[in-house]
C-alpha positions in Angstrom: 136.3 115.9 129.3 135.7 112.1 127.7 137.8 109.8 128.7 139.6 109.6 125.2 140.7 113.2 125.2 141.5 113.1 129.2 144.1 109.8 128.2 145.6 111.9 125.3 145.9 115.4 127.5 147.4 113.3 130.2 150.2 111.7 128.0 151.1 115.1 126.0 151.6 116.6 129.4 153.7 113.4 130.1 155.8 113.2 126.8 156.2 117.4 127.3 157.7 116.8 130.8 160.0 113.8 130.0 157.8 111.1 131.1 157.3 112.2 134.5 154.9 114.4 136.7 153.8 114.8 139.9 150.2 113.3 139.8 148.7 116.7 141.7 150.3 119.0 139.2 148.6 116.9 136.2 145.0 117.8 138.0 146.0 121.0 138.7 146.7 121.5 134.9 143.7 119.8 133.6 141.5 120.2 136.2 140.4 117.2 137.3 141.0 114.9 140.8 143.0 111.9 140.9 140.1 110.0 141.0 139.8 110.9 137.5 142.9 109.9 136.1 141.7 106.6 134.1 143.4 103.3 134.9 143.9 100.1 133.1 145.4 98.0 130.9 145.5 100.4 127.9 147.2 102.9 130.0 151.0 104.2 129.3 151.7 105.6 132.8 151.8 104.6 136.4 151.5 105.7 139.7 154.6 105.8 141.4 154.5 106.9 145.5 157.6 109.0 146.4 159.9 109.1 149.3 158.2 113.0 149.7 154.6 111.0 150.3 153.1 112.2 147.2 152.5 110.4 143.8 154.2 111.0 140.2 152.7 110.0 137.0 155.2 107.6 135.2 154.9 107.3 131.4 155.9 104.1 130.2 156.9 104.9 126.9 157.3 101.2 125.3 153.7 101.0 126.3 152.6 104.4 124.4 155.2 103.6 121.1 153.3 100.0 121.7 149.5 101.3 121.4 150.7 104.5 119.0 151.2 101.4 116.1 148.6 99.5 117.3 146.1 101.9 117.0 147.5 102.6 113.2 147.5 99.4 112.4 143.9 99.0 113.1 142.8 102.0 111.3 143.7 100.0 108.2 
C-alpha cells in the first residue's frame, strides 16, 4: 500500500472510531506493522502509550480539518 492511501486508510479508521484506536488493532485491520504507520509533520494522529503498556492512535482532528482545506486550497 503507498504511503498516500496507507495515511488516508489510517485516518478513516480513526474518524470511524471517534478519533481513537489502539495502534495494534489499526495493523491488524490494514495489515501492516507499526513500523509502517508513517510519521511526520503532515500527520493528524499521535501515538499515545497507555497505562495497559500498549499504544493508541490519537487523531488530532484540528490537524486533519487543518490539512483537509489546505489541500483544497492548493488544488486551485
Amino acid at each position: 500500500m503507498e504511503r498516500h492511501q496507507l495515511i488516508k486508510e489510517i485516518n478513516k479508521l480513526l474518524t470511524e472510531n471517534g478519533g481513537r484506536m489502539p495502534e495494534t488493532e489499526v495493523c491488524q485491520i490494514l495489515n501492516i506493522k507499526s513500523f509502517d504507520i508513517p510519521w511526520g509533520n503532515h500527520q493528524t494522529w499521535a501515538r499515545s502509550f497507555q497505562a495497559n503498556q500498549t499504544f493508541d492512535l490519537i487523531q488530532n482532528k484540528n490537524r486533519a480539518l487543518f490539512l483537509t482545506v489546505k489541500k483544497d486550497t492548493d488544488d486551485e
